[in-house]
C-alpha positions in Angstrom: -9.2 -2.7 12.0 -9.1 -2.5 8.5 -6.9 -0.3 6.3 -9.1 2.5 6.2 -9.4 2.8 10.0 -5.7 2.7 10.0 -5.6 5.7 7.3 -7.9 7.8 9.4 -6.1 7.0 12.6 -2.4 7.9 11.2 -4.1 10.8 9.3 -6.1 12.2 12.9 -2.8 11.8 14.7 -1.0 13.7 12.0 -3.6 16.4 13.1 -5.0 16.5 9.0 -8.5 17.2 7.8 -9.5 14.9 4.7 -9.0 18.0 2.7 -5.5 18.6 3.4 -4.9 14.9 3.0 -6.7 15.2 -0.3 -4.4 17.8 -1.2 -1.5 16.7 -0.1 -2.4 13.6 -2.2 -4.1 14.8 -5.0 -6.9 12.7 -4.1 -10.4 13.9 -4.0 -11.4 13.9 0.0 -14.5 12.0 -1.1 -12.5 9.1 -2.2 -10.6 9.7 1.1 -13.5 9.2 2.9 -14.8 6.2 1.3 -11.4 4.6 1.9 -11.4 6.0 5.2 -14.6 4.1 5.8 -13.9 0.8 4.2 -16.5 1.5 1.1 -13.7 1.0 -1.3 -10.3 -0.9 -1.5 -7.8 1.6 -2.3 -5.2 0.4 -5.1 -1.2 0.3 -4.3 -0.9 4.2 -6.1 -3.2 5.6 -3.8 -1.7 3.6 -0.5 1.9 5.2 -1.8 0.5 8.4 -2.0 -1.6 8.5 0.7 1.3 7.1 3.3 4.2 9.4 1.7 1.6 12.4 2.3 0.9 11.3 5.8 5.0 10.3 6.7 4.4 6.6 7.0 5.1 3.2 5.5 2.5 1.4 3.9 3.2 -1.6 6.0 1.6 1.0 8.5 -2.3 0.3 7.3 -2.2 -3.3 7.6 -3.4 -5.1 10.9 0.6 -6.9 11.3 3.9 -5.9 10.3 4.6 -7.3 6.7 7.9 -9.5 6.8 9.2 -8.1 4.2 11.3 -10.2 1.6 14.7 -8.4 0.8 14.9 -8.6 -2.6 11.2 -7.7 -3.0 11.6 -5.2 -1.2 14.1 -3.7 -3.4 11.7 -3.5 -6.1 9.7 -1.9 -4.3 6.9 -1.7 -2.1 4.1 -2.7 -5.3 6.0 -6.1 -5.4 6.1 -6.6 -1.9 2.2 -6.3 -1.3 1.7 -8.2 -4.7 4.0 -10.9 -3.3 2.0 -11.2 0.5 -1.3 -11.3 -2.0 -0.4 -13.6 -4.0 1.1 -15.8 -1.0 -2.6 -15.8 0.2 -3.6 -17.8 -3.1 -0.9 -20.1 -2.6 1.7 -18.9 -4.5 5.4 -18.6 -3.3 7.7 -15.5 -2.7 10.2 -17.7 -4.3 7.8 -17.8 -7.6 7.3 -14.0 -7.4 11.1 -13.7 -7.4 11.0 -15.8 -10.6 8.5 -13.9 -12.7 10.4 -10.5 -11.3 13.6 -12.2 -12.9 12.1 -13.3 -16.1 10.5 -9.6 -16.7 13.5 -8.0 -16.3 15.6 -10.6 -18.7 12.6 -10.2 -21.3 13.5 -7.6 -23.7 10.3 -5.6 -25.5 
């Protein structure tokens, strides 16, 4: 099942047209129903906005329960799903950790 099954299942559950999810998101229901039907990968925003609308986690779309790494996890849920992608290509949560580290000590 791929994310977009998982939207429309949460979302049917929740008893929600596309339109009031597109509302409740500020989505257009079109792009709802592309996602809905696996045409497009939605981006991290639209997965936030699209799981706080519907009362969910984000975790919630994917096929198995993220483990979630603490101190990802408290900078928030972007890092986390940028962290299990990045895992995929072979690099570490412990690298991710780095790179979070060494943008916050960076000053602009």
């Amino acid at each position: 099942m791929h994310v977009g099954e998982k939207v429309r299942k949460i979302r049917n559950e929740k008893k929600l047209s596309l339109r009031q999810l597109a509302t409740m998101t500020d989505m257009n229901h079109a792009y709802l129903s592309r996602i809905e039907n696996g045409k497009v990968q939605p981006s991290v925003e639209s997965l936030i906005k699209i799981a706080k609308a519907l009362g969910c986690d984000v975790a919630d779309f994917f096929e198995k329960k993220m483990e979630v790494d603490e101190e990802l996890e408290k900078e928030g849920v972007q890092w986390v799903i940028f962290g299990k992608e990045l895992e995929k290509e072979g690099i570490t949560l412990e690298q991710v950790k780095e790179w979070i580290r060494a943008i916050k000590a960076t000053k602009f």
